[in-house]
Every structure is written in structure tokens, then in C-alpha cells.
N, C-alpha and C positions, 0 to 999 in steps of 0.2 A: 162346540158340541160335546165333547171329555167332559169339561166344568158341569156341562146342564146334565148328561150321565150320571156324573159322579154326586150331583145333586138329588139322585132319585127320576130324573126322567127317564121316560121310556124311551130305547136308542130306538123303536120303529116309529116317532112321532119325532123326530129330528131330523129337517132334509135338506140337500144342501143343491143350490140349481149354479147348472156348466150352461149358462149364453154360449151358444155355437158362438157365436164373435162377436166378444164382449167391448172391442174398442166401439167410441160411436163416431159415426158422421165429422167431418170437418165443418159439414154444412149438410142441419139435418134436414132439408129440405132437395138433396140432391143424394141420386145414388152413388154408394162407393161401394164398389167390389171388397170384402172382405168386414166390411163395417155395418153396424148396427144404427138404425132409428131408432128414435122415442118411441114410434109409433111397432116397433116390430118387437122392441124390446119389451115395452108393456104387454105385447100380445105372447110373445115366449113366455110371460110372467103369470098370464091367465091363465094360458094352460096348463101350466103345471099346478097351480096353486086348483084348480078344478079336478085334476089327477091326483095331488095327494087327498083331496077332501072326497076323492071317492073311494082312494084306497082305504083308507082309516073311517069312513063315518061320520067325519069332527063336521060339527055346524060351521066353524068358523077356522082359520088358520091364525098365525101371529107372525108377520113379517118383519125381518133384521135386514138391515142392508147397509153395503159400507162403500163411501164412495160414489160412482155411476150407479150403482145398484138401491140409492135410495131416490135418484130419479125416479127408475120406474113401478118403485111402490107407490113414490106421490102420487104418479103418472096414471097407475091402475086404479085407486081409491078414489081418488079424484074423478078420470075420463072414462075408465072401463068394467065398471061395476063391481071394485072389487070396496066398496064402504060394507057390505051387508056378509062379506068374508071373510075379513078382518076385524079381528079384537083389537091387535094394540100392532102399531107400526113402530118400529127402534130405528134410528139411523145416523151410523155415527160416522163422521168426518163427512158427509153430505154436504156438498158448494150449492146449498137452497138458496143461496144470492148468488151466485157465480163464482166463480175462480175470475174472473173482471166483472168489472161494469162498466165501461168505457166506450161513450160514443162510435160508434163507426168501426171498434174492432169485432170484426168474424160477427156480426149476429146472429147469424144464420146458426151458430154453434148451439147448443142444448147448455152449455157450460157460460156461459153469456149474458151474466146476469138482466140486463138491459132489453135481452131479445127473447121473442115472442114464446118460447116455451116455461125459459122460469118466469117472465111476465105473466102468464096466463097460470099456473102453478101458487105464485105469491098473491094474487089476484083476491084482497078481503071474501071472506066467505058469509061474513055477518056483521051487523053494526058493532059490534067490539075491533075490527078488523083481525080478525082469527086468521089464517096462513094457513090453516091445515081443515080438512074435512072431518065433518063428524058421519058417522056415532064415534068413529073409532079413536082410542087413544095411543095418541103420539108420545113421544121421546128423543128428542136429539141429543148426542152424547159428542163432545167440541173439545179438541184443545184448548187453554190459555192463549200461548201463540207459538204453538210448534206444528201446526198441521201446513204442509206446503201451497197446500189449497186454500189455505183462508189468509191471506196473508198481503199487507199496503201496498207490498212491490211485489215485483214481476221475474225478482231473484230467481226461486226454483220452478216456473216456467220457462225460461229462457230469457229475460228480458228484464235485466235488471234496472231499470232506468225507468221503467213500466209503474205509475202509479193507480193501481187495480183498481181503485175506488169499491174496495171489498176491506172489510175487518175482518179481526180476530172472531166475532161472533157471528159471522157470515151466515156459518152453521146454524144458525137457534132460529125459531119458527114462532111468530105472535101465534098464542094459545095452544102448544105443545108444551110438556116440562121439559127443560130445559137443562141439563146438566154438563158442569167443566170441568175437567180433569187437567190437574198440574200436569204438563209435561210433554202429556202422550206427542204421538204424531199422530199423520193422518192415516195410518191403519190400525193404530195402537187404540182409537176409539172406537173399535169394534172387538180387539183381538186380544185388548192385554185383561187380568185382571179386575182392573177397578173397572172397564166396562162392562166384561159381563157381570161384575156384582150389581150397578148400575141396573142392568139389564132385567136382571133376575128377580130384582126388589122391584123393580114397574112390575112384570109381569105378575106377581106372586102377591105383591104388596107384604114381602118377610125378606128378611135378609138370607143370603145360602149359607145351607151350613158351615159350609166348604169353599174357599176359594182355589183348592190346590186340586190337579186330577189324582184319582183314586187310582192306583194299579190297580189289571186284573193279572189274572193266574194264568189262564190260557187266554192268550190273543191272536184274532184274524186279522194280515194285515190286507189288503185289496185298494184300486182304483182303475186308472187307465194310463192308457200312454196317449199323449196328445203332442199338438204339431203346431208349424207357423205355415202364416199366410193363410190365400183364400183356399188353396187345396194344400192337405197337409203332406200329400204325396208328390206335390208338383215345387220342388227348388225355387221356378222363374216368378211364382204366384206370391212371393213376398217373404218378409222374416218378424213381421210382427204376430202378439201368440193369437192362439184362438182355442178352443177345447171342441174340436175334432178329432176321433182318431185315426191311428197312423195303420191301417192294418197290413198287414207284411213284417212291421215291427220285432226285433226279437227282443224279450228283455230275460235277462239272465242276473239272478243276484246270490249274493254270497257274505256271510256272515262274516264279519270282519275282527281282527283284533284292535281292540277298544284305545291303547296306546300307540298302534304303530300304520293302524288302516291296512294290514296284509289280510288276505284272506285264510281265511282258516277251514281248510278241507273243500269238496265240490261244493255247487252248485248245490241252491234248498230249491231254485225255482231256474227253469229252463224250458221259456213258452214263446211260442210264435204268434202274436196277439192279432186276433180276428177282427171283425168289422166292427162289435162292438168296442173295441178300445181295453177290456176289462179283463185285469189279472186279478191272483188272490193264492194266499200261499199263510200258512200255519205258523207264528211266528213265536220267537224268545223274548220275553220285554225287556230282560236283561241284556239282550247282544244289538250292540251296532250291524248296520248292513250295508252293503254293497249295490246297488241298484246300476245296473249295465246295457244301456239303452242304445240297439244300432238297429237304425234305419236306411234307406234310399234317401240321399240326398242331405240327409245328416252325419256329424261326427260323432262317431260311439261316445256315450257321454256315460261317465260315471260320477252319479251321482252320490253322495256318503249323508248319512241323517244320524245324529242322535237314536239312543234306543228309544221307541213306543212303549210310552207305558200301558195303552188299550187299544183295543181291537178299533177299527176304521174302516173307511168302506172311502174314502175322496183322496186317496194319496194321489195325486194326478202327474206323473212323471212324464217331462218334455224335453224331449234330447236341445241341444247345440247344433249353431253352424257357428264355423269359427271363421271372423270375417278376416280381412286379408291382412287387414293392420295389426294380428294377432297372429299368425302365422311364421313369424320371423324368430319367435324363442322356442327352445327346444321343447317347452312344455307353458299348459295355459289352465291356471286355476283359478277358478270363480266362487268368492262367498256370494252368496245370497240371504237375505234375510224376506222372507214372504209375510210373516206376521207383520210387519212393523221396519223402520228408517235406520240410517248407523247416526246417530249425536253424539261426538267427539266430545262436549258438554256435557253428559249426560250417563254416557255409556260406560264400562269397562270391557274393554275388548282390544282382542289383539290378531293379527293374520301373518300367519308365519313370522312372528315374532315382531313384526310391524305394528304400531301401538300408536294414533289411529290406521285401522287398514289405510290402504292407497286410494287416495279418492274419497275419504268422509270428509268433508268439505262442516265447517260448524254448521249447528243446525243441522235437522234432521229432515232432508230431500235428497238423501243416495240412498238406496236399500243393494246394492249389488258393489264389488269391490272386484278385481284385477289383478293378476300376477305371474310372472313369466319364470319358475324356477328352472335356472342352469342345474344343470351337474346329471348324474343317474338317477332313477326312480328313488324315492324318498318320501318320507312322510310328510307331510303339511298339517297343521295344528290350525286351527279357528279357535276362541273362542267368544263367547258375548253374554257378559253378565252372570257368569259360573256357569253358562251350557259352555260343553265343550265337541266339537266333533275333529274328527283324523281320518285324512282321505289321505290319498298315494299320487302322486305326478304319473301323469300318461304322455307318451310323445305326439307331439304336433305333429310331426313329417307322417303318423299313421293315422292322420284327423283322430288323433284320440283328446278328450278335455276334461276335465276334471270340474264336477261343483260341488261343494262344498255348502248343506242348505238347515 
């Protein structure tokens, strides 16, 4: 969204959709408490693509989707009227064959290559045997072979010995264009760079001026605070995510020093966040912040981020629960990486001075890392590829945890 900004788009014609519960189905043909269908997921995806086209005017929208989320673009272009809505569909790391193919396992799955959703999805649309629906123009954007989802074996699914009967171009759709990017993983082709250049040049048919985001002067920063499980206030309802909010929520944040993760003077924001989920507070593009997330049934979770360099409206902050196997050290800090994988191959990165973090296994199928600092509060370093962030150790014994994102 910054990139398409800072490219000249209008920020009121960029929108970005929170699936109440974005995991799907084990078996989409059976309900599961806290999970999503094809068939519910494409209906969340009509309405809103019907609500921005009436907030704005526009004849048509132009749908991105990375992952599950370019299921139910197919899903709506395809089965739910959304051809005559859509200009052009983007969909990068998208398992349009499946994340398997394999006889007999899970069919029932949406992820399954074999079974009856991407069967009916991949289904020739014309004598050329086209994969995709017209009028609309498509683009799938694919690793080489780093996306964890398109991949021979069954390595970063769990089941290494698992021959998927899925390729590296798992991803690519007869009669969509078609683009590969050396490297990425499977968020990295919707998130890093050369995809949105990729992107931008479908849409545009020019290349952006700009690949890099533009600072602004004054910046708003805003989103929600969201939860796990089916209820985000109910602990016993699960620990998987979901973007629900948590209202009762307090989030308190505080502007940090950029070397050491202390805080520097009170509190900029100190709000008890309502039923809609949504905060929003005046921010410095130059300073680090502090984000202080405690809830019912969660451990106060301090979050630390890199400065923003522009204004935002989707910061979506979701505290911790600290499971029992983590509990034992005096303190428990978590990198995350949301845009994108850690590739010990690939990467320069280092986590409290650990070089790969703990847990980047080669190849790029870990995006989160672990660490249990002894001694008193102190500073913790990340960094990844010249970002750098510095957060502080919280004690476990006061469910306090530390991420680092």
C-alpha cells in the first residue's frame, strides 16, 4: 500500500480486507468452529468488494491476494459474479494446484490439489484450456523454488518424506501472465519489491517511478487490536489468529529510544479499545515505538517496530499467550517477520547476536524465531537485511513477552 502511495495513488482507493477467520476448513465441506469456507470466504469477499465500489463510484475494483486470499478471488470471478467487477486479479504465492496432489490425502481440503475445489477452479475455461476466467486480467507472481507451498516434498508442511506431486510452478495458471521472481518466498511474492513492481507494471502497463516508500512529514498511525481463537475473549476457544477484536483491550504505547528499546518520557497513547478494535494516535516517522498490549486472558505483550515512515490505517496488533513450554525462562522474546520467511541462504540477519536466529532452519519456511534471555531487563537487537529493531526483556513470572516485529 506505501509503494502504490508513494507511486501517486490515491490512499482512499487502497483497501486492505481482515477475513474474521482467515484459516480455512480441514475439510471444506464440514463445519469448524473458528474456520473459514470457500464458500463463506468468497461471500466476505463480495461484500466488501460491493462496499468499496459504492463507497468510491469505481465501475470496477482490482483484486491482490497472497496465499488463501487468492483462492477466493478465483473463487468470486469464477462462482460469484465478481468477472464483471474486476479489472485485473494479482496473486502471488497462490497453491492454484495445491500445496499436494496426492491420491487419498485430506481432499476434502480447498488446498488439495486433486480435490473438487481446485479441480473445479482449474477446470479449462475455453478450447485453448485457459485456468482462469475472462474478461478479467490475471497475474500470478511465483518463486523459482523458495515458496514453502509449491514445493516436491512435504518438508515445510510437516512431512518430509511426503512426495506432493506439486512443482515449483504450482503457482502459474494456463492463460494468465505469468511471472518468477529469483528467490522470494511465499509472502515475499506479494510483499517485497520486485512484486509490487511486477504488480504495478500489470496494472499500469509503466513501470513505478519509485520502488522505495516515500516519507511523509506528518504521520497517522492507526489499526486494531485483534485476538485468537473462535472468541477473542474466551482463553478455552483456541490459540489460533483470527482479526476479531478484543474490546476491553488496553493498549498503551511509548516512544522508545532507537539504541537501547527504553522508553523515553509517558505515554503518546493510553486507550481502552472498544468493540470496534480501532486505535489511532499522531505519530514521529523518525522514532521507534513501543506498543503495550494487555488483555483478559492474554500476556501483556510488548510489541517494538521499526520507525513508519507514513501514515497507516492496518497496524493490527495481537497480544501473546505464552504456552507452558516457554514459561520456564525468566524472560521470552519473539522475532517475527510478517512480510516474508527467515533464509539462512539468503538473508543477513542476526537475533540477539545469534546469526541464523534459532530456529531458521535453511530455506525459507520459519517466519517467527524464540528466545529465552537470563539476567535483568536488557536490550535485545534484531536485525534483518539492514532493518534493525530494539526491544527490552519483560519477565515471564508477570506473563509479560516480548515481540520483536
Amino acid at each position: 500500500m506505501w509503494r502504490f502511495e508513494s507511486n501517486g495513488w490515491p490512499r482512499d482507493r487502497l483497501h486492505a480486507i481482515d477475513l474474521p477467520y482467515p484459516l480455512a476448513r480441514d475439510d471444506d465441506t464440514r463445519a469448524q468452529p473458528g474456520r473459514t469456507s470457500t464458500a463463506e470466504h468468497m461471500a466476505y469477499l463480495r461484500s466488501e468488494v460491493d462496499k468499496v465500489l459504492q463507497a468510491t463510484g469505481a465501475a470496477q475494483v482490482v483484486l491482490i491476494g497472497n496465499s488463501r486470499g487468492g483462492n477466493a478471488i478465483r473463487n468470486y470471478i469464477q462462482n460469484g459474479g465478481g468477472a464483471a467487477k474486476v479489472s485485473h486479479a494479482i496473486l502471488g504465492g497462490v497453491p492454484n494446484h495445491g500445496v499436494w496432489n496426492v491420491p487419498g490425502r485430506a481432499p476434502g481440503s480447498e488446498f488439495a490439489g486433486n480435490g473438487p475445489f481446485l479441480q473445479g477452479l482449474n477446470a479449462p475455461k475455453n478450447a485453448a484450456g485457459d485456468e482462469v476466467t475472462g474478461p478479467v486480467k490475471w497475474l500470478t507472481i511465483r518463486s523459482d523454488n523458495n515458496d514453502k507451498f509449491a514445493q516436491p516434498t512435504g518438508q515445510w508442511i510437516g512431512d518430509r518424506n511426503l512426495q506432493t506431486g506439486v512443482t515449483f510452478d504450482g503457482p502459474a495458471l494456463k492463460g494468465a501472465s505469468n511471472v518468477v521472481l529469483p528467490r522470494v518466498d511465499h509472502r515475499e511474492t506479494s510483499f517485497s519489491p520486485a512484486a509490487f513492481e511486477a504488480t504495478y507494471r500489470f496494472i499500469t502497463g509503466k513501470a513505478p517511478a519509485t520502488l522505495s516508500i516515500v516519507p511523509e512529514e506528518r504521520i497517522v498511525l492507526a489499526g486494531k487490536v485483534t485476538g485468537l481463537g473462535v472468541s477473542s475473549t474466551d482463553p478455552a476457544s483456541g490459540n489460533f489468529q483470527n482479526n476479531l477484536p478484543i474490546p476491553g483491550a488496553r493498549l498503551v504505547v511509548y516512544a522508545v529510544d532507537p539504541a537501547s528499546g527504553e522508553r523515553r518520557g509517558g505515554a503518546v497513547l493510553d486507550e481502552v479499545i472498544d468493540a470496534s478494535g480501532r486505535w489511532s494516535f499522531q505519530a514521529d516517522r523518525n522514532t521507534p515505538y513501543e506498543f503495550v498490549v494487555a488483555a483478559a486472558g492474554y500476556a501483556t505483550t510488548h510489541i517494538y517496530r521499526s520507525p513508519f515512515p507514513r501514515s497507516t490505517s492496518v497496524i493490527n496488533l495481537r497480544p501473546e499467550r505464552i504456552p507452558e513450554t516457554d514459561r520456564a525462562g525468566p524472560s521470552l522474546v519473539i522475532l517475527t517477520r510478517p512480510r516474508g520467511y527467515f533464509d539462512p541462504g539468503r538473508d543477513r540477519m542476526a537475533f540477539d547476536g545469534q546469526s541464523p536466529p534459532p530456529g531458521a532452519l535453511p530455506g525459507a519456511g520459519v517466519s517467527a524465531s524464540r528466545i529465552k534471555p537470563t539476567g535483568p531487563q536488557r536490550a535485545v537487537v534484531a536485525e534483518f537485511n539492514g532493518e534493525k529493531v530494539v526491544g527490552r526483556t519483560w519477565p515471564t513470572a508477570n506473563n509479560e513477552v516480548s515481540v520483536l516485529s
